[in-house]
Phi, psi and omega in degrees: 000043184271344181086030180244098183293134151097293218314139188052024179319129175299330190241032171294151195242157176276102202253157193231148179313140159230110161311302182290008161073326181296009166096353169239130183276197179197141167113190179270150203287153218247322196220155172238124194223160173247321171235156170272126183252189190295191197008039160223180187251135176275348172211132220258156181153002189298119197262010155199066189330343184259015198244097181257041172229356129344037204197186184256124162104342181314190177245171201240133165222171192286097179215344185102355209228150153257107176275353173233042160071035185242021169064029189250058152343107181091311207116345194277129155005000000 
């Protein structure tokens, strides 16, 4: 009964900037949330926050880019 909802919920998650929208931030969590609101992520690893076709687990396609963050261009070795 402090006038805060939630502030200091036990069961809060760690939210992360997402520029790109694609659902994974990048950096250290910015906030502790019970919901995500617009730009943020619940999870972090985005190896290009301006790309939302970009993130770990995208799918890899023949473009020049490592679209799934696994430090691969392409798929290549």
């Amino acid at each position: 009964c402090d006038g805060d909802v939630d502030s200091g919920a036990i069961d809060a998650v760690p939210a992360f900037a997402d520029a790109d929208g694609d659902g994974v931030g990048e950096g250290d969590a910015v906030a502790w949330t019970c919901a995500f609101g617009a730009g943020f992520a619940p999870f972090d690893g985005d190896c290009d926050d301006w790309e939302p076709a970009v993130f770990p687990g995208a799918p890899e396609v023949c473009d020049g880019v490592d679209n799934d963050c696994d430090g691969r261009v392409d798929g290549d070795p």
